[in-house]
Each structure stands twice: as structure tokens, then as C-alpha cells.
C-alpha positions as CSV (number, residue, x, y, z in Angstrom):
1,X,0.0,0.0,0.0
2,X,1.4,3.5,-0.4
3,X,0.9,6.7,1.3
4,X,-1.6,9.1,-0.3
5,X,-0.5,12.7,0.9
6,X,-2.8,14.3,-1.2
7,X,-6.4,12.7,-0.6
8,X,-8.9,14.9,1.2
9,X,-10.9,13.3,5.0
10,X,-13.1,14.7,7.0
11,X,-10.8,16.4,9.8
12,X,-8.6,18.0,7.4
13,X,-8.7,21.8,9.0
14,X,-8.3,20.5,12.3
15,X,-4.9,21.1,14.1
16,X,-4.2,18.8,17.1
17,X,-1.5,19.9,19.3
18,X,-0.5,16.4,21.1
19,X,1.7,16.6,24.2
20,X,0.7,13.3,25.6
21,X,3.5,10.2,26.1
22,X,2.8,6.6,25.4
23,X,-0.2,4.5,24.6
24,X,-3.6,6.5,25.4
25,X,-2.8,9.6,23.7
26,X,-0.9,8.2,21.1
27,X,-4.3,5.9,20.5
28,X,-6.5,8.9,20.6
29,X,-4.7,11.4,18.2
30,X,-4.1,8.4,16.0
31,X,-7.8,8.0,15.7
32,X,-8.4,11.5,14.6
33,X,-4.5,11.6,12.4
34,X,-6.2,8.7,10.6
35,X,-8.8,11.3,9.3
36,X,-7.3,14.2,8.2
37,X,-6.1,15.7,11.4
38,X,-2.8,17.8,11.6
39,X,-1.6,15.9,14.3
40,X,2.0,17.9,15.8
41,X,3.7,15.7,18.4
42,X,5.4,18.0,21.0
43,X,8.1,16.0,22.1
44,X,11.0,16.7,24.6
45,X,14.6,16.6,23.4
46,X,14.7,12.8,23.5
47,X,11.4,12.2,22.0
48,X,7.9,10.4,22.9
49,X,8.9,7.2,25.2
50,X,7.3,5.3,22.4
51,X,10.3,5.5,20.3
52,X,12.5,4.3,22.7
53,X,10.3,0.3,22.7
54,X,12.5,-1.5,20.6
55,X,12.9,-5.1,18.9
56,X,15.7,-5.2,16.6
57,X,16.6,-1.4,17.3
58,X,13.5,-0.6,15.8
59,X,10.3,0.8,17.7
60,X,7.2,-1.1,15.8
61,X,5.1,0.9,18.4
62,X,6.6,4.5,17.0
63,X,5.7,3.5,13.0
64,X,1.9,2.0,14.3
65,X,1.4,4.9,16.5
66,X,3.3,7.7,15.2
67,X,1.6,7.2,11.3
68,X,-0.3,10.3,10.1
69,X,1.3,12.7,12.8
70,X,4.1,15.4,12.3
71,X,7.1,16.2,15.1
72,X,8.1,19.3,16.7
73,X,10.7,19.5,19.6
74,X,9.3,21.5,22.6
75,X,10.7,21.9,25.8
76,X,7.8,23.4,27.9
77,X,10.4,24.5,30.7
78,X,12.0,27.4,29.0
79,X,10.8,30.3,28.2
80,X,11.3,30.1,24.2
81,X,9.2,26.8,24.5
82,X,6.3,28.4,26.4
83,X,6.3,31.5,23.8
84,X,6.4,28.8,21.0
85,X,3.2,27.5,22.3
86,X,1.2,30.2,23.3
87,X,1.4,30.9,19.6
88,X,0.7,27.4,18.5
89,X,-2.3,27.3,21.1
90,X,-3.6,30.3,19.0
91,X,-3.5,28.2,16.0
92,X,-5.3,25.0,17.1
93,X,-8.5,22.7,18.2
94,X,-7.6,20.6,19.9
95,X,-4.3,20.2,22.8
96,X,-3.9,16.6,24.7
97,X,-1.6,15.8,27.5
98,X,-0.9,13.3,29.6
99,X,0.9,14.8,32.2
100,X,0.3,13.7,35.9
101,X,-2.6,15.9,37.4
102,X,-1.7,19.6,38.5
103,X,2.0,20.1,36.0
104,X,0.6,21.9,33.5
105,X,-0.7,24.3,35.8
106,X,2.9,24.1,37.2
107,X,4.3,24.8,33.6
108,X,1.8,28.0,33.4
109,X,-0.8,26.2,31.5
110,X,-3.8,25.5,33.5
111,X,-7.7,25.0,31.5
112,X,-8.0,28.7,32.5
113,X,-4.9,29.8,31.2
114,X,-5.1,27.7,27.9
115,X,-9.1,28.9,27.4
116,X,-8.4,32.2,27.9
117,X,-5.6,31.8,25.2
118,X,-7.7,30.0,22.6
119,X,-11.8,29.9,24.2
120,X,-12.7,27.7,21.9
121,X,-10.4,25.2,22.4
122,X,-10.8,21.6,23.2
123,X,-8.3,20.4,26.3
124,X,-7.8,16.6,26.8
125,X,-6.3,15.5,30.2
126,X,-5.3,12.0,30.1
127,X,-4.4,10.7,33.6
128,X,-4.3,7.1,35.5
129,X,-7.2,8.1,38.2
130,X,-8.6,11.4,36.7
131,X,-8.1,15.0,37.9
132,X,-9.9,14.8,41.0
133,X,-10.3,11.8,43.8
134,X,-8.1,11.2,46.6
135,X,-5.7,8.8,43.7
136,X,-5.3,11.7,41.4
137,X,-1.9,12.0,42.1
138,X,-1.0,8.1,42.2
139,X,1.2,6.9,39.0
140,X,-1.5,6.3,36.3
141,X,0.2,2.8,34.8
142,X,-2.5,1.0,32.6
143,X,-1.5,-2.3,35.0
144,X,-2.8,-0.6,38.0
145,X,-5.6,0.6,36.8
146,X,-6.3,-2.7,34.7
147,X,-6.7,-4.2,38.4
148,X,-8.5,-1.8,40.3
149,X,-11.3,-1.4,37.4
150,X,-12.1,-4.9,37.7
151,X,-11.0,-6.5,34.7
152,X,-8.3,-8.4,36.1
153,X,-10.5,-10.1,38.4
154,X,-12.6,-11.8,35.9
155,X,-10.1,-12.6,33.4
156,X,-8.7,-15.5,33.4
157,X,-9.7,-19.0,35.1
158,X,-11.3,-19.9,38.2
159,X,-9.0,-21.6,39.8
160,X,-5.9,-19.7,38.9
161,X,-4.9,-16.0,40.0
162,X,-6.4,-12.8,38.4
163,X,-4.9,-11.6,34.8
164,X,-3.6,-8.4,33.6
165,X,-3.8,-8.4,30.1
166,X,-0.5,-8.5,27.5
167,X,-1.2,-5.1,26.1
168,X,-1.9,-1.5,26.8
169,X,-5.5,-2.3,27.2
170,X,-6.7,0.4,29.8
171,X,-4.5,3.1,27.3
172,X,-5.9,1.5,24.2
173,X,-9.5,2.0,25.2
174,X,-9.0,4.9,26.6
175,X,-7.6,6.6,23.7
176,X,-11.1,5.4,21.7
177,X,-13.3,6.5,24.7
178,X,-11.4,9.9,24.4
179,X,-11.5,10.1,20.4
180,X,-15.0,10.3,21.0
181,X,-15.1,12.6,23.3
182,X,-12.9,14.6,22.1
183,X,-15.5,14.9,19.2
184,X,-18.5,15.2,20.7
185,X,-16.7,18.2,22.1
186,X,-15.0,19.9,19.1
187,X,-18.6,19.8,17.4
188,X,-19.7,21.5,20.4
189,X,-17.4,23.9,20.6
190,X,-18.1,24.6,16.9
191,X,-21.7,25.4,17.0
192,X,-22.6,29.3,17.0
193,X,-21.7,30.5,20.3
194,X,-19.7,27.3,21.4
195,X,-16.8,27.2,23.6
196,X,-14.1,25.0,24.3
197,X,-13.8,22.3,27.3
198,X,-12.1,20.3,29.1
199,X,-12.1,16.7,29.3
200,X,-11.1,14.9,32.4
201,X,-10.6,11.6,30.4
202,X,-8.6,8.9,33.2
203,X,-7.9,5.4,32.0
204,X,-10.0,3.7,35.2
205,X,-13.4,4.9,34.1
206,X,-13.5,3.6,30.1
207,X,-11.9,0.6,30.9
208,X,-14.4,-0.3,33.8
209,X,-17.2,0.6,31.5
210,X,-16.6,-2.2,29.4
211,X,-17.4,-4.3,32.0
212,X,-21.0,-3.8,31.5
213,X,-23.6,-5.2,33.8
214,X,-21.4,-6.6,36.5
215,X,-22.2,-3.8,39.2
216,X,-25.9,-4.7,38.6
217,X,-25.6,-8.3,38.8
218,X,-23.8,-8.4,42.1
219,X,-26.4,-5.6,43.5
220,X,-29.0,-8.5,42.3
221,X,-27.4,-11.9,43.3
222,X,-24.6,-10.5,46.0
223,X,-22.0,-12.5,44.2
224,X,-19.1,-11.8,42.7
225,X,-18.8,-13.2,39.2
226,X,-17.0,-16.0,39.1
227,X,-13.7,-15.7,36.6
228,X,-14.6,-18.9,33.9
229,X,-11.9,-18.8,31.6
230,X,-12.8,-19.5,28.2
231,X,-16.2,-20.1,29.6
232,X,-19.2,-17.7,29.1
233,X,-21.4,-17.1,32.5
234,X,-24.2,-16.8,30.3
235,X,-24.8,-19.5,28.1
236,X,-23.2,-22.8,27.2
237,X,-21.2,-24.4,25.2
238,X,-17.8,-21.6,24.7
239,X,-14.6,-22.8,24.8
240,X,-11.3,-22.8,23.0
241,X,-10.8,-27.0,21.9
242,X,-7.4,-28.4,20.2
243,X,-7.4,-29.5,17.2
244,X,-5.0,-32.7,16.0
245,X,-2.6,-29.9,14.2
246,X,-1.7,-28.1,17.9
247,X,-3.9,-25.8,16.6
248,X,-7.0,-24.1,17.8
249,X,-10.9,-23.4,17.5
250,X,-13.1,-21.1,19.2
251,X,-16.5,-22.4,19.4
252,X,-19.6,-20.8,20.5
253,X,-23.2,-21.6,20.6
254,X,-25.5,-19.0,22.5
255,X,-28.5,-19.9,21.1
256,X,-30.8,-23.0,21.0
257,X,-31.1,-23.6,17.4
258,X,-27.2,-23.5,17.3
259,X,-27.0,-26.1,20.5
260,X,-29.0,-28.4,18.8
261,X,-27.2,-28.0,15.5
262,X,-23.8,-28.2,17.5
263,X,-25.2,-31.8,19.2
264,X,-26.4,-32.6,15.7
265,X,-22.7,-32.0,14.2
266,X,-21.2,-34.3,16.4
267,X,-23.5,-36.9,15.9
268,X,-25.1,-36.9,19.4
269,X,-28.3,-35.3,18.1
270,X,-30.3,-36.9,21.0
271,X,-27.9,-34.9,23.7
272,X,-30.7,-31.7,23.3
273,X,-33.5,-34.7,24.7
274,X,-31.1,-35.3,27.9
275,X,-32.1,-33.5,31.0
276,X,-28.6,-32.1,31.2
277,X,-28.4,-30.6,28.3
278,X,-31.9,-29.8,27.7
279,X,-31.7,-26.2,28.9
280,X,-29.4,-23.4,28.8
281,X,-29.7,-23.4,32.9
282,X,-28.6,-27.5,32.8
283,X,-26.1,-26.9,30.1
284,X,-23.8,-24.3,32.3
285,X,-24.4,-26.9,35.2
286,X,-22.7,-29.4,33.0
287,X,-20.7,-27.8,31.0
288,X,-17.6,-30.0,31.4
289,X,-19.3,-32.8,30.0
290,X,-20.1,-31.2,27.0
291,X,-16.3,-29.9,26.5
292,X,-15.2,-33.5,26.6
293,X,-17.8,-34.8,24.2
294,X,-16.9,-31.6,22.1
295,X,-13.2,-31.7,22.6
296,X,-12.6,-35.3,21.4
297,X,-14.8,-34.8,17.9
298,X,-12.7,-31.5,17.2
299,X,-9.6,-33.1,18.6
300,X,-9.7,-35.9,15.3
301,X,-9.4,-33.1,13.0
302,X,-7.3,-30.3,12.0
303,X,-8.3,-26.6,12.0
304,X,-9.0,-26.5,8.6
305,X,-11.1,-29.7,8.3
306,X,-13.1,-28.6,11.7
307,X,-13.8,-25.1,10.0
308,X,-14.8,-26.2,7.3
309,X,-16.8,-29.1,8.7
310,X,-19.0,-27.4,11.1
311,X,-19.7,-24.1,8.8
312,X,-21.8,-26.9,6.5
313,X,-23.1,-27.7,9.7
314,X,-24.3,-23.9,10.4
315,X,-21.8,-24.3,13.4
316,X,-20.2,-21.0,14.7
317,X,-16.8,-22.3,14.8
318,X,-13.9,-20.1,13.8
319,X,-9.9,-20.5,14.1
320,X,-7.9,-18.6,17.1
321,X,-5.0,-16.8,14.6
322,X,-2.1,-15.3,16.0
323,X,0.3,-12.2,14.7
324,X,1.9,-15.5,12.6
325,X,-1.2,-17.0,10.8
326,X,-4.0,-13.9,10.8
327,X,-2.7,-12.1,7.7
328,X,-3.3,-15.6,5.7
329,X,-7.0,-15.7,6.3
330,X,-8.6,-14.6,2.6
331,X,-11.0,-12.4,4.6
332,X,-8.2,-10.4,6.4
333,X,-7.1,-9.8,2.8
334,X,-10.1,-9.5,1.0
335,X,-11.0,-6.5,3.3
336,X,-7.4,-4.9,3.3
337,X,-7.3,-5.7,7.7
338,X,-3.8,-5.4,7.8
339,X,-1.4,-3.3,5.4
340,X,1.7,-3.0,4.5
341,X,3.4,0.4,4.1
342,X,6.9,1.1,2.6
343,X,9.3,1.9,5.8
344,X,13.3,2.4,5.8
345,X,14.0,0.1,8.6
346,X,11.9,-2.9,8.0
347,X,11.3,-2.2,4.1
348,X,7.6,-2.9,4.6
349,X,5.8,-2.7,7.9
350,X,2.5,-4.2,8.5
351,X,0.2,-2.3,10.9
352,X,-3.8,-2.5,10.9
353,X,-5.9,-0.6,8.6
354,X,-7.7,2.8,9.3
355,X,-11.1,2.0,11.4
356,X,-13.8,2.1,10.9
357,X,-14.4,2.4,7.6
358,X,-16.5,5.3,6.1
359,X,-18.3,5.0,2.7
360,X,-17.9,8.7,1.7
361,X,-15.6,10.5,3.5
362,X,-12.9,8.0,4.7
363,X,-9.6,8.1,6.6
364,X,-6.1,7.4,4.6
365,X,-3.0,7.0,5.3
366,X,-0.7,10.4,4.5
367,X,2.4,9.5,5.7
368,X,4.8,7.9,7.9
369,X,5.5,8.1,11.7
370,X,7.7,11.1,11.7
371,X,11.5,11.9,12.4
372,X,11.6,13.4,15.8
373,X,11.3,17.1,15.1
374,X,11.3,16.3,11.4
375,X,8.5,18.9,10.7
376,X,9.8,21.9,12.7
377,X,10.8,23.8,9.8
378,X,7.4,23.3,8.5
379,X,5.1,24.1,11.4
380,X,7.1,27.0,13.5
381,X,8.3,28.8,10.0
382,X,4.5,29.6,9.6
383,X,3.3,30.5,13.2
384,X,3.3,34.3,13.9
């Protein structure tokens, strides 16, 4: 795939001054870089931390995250750096930073200072716990908050500790919650008479959102959730089975009509008759038994033949890929999922496609992630 500098989206007009560090406001001002924003990193003398996670001597995070953005080095400590960006404040939308609550009013740059400056501005403030609570000022890494949302607690298996996940997941959904609120409050802001806001976006709050209706449920039952693994604590059968390959199958049947095709499949059509298996209530009750009975059809037969076997079936089976086998699957490629854009270091790195995908207006990928301070020339040489 190659860049397109030239193609018009629907943010292009939009200038996004991003001050933030790592993950969640890298993920955020990607979302918006990704359609047409002028994205300027303001990075310190030895750049965003981002470019500093490498494998190889190269930072894979920095080209994923950095795509569509342009660098400036700032030093907000000196007094040539706060000059600089008063008059880039002027100039802008949008400012995020991920500072820990109360510096940039330590660095002169307060909401009241940066509203007054621009009134119509929109101010993200990306912490750990938020800008108020008694944790405000606690360190705001995505682990701890990833345990104190919740999350941890129900992930994994019942008999085994809590799990954190293997990625920036509180950043990552941060940075989507805050893409969208970030414009939600632009088009505010835009509206005759508008004015800029902050937001007061934390990492804990999205990420314990997506935990849906668990606060309810223990209000209801006075239990706790039970972690279940690969197990749903809705509905029966969901599990990840081997396959004779070493490979593996995710397998999922949430309604009846797919239970009795499943029991069909595997040639015990006569399990949806049996009194533990009859109801979706028996079903969780006895859900090991139906793994086994599962687990030793699928375990005769590769991935591809089980695929391929139980989608006849109407059977909603489907493969568990990894970063090694998902960019084989034809409908990875048919729909352009992953792509692959020219790069220096690696000659061609893969990164995932711009989502989602708008039929009339949609994003595009403009150009690289930057030098550091590569666009200096460019974006100071035309600020009054």
C-alpha cells in the first residue's frame, strides 16, 4: 500500500496539538490523524517514550502509532518553549496531555490559562485516576488501573490467579473513549456560540465501562462473578478445543437452534433430549461434559477440516490466529485488515488498517510516523 499525501478526509482543518506520552494519547490522536487531522507531536529533546520500545533497534510501536502525525521538539520548561506554544495554542483545536494531574498548571498552562488563550479550544487531560479523587496523584500505569477497574478479576480461570492483560489495554481503550469525546466536544465547541472544554478523560473509568452489567448483577445476586476462563457465565457451550494440528478453535453456541445443530454435528443429536443438556440453565451446570464430548470430535481433526466441517453444519466455529497466521486468512485480505506500508528500517511494515471504515468520507493513510522534530521547519516557520 502506499501513502496518499494528497487525498482529502473529514478532519482535514483540524490542528491537534498532542503533548501526551505513550499509549492513550498516542491511540487517541491516531484516531483523529487517521482522518485528516494535523496531528504535531510536542516532544521533549529525546522524543515520545514510544520511540524508545524497541525489537531489533527498531520501535514497531513508534511507526503504528506515530503514522499520520508530524514532530516538533518542545521543551515546555524554558521560556522560548512556552512562547512557542502560546502561539501554536492560538492556531489550534484541539491540545492533549498526559501529564500527571496539576503540572501543566505548574508549567503555566492551567484549562483557564489555555481557554483564555484559545476559548474555543478543546483540552484533553489523560491521567491514570482522573483529575480529582483522593488517587489523582497516584502513578497512572494501565497495570494498575487494569486491576483496580475490575478486569483483572474476571479474566482468566477460576482456579488460577487474576490476569492483567498483554497489552496496553486500559491506554488502548482509553484513547477510543477519548476520540470520541474529544468529538462530541469539538462539534460543540463549533456550533454558533460554542466554547471550548475540558475533558477529564482517566484510563480507570472507560476501561471499567466495558465491564457492562457486573455492578448490577452483584447488586441482584450479592455474588461476585466467578472468573470462567474460556467459559461464558451466560450461556453454554464456549470454549477454546485443540485440534489434531496443535492448533486451535473457538467455538460458540449461545442460542438454541445453534446447541441443537452443534449436538447434531457431532453426531449426538439426541444430547438436546437429555435433561442435562436440555436447557441453557442445565447446560452451564454441565458444561464439562459437554467440553469433553466436544473436545474429542474437534480433537480428530485439524483446524481446517473442523472449519470447514461445522460451517456446513451452520456451526459457529472459527480458528484462534495469532500475529503469525492472521494475515493468511482470505478475509483479512479481502477486506485490506492489515497493510503493509513502505518503511526504511523494515522495508515494509504491517500495521492494521484505518477503522472504521467510512463509505464517503474515509480516513487514509498520509504518511509515515515522523522523524523526531522532522517537521519543525514546517510548522514553527509559519506560526506568527
Amino acid at each position: 500500500m502506499d501513502y496518499q499525501p494528497d487525498k482529502t478526509c473529514p478532519l482535514d482543518g483540524v490542528r491537534v496539538l498532542d503533548l501526551s506520552r505513550l499509549i492513550a494519547g498516542n491511540m487517541l490522536t491516531l484516531q483523529l490523524a487517521d482522518f485528516g487531522a494535523e496531528v504535531i507531536k510536542l516532544e521533549p529533546e529525546a522524543g515520545d517514550p514510544l520511540r524508545h520500545w524497541r525489537e531489533k533497534g527498531v520501535s514497531a510501536y513508534w511507526k503504528v502509532y506515530g503514522r499520520n502525525k508530524k514532530s516538533v521538539r518542545l521543551d515546555l520548561k524554558s521560556n522560548s518553549g512556552k512562547a512557542t506554544f502560546r502561539r501554536l495554542l492560538a492556531t489550534a483545536q484541539i491540545l492533549v496531555e498526559s501529564f500527571r494531574p496539576g503540572v501543566m498548571e505548574a508549567l503555566g498552562f492551567g484549562p483557564d490559562t489555555v481557554l483564555a488563550a484559545n476559548p474555543k479550544i478543546v483540552m484533553v487531560r489523560i491521567s491514570g485516576w482522573g483529575q480529582t479523587g483522593p488517587y489523582r496523584e497516584r502513578p497512572g500505569f494501565g497495570a494498575l488501573v487494569e486491576a483496580a477497574s475490575g478486569f483483572a478479576a474476571k479474566n482468566g480461570f477460576a482456579d488460577k490467579p487474576p490476569v492483567l492483560p498483554n497489552m496496553a489495554l486500559a491506554d488502548m481503550v482509553a484513547g477510543l473513549s477519548g476520540a470520541f469525546a474529544t468529538m462530541v466536544t469539538l462539534r460543540e465547541a463549533e456550533k454558533p456560540g460554542g466554547k471550548g472544554q475540558v475533558i477529564d478523560l482517566s484510563l480507570l473509568e472507560p476501561l471499567h465501562s466495558i465491564l457492562g452489567p457486573d455492578a448490577a448483577l452483584y447488586r441482584l445476586t450479592g455474588k461476585v462473578m466467578p472468573r470462567s476462563g474460556n467459559h461464558a457465565s451466560i450461556t453454554a457451550p464456549r470454549n477454546i478445543y485443540r485440534t489434531a494440528d496443535d492448533g486451535w478453535v473457538a467455538l460458540a453456541a449461545s442460542t438454541e437452534t445453534m446447541v441443537q445443530r452443534l449436538f447434531a454435528a457431532i453426531g449426538r443429536a439426541e444430547l438436546y433430549d437429555d435433561p442435562r443438556f436440555a436447557t441453557n440453565a442445565a447446560r452451564l451446570a454441565h458444561v464439562d461434559e459437554i467440553d469433553t464430548l466436544v473436545q474429542a470430535f474437534i480433537g480428530a481433526r485439524t483446524v481446517a477440516e473442523t472449519v470447514a466441517y461445522f460451517a456446513k453444519q451452520g456451526v459457529t466455529v472459527g480458528p484462534v490466529y495469532d500475529s503469525a497466521t492472521i494475515s493468511g486468512d482470505p478475509h483479512v485480505q479481502a477486506r485490506e485488515i492489515l497493510v503493509e506500508l513502505p518503511d526504511a528500517d523494515m522495508g515494509a511494515v504491517p500495521m492494521h488498517n484505518i477503522v472504521p471504515r467510512l463509505s464517503a468520507t474515509p480516513g487514509v493513510i498520509r504518511n509515515p510516523a515522523p522523524r523526531l522534530g522532522e517537521h519543525e521547519a514546517e510548522i514553527l516557520g509559519s506560526v506568527p
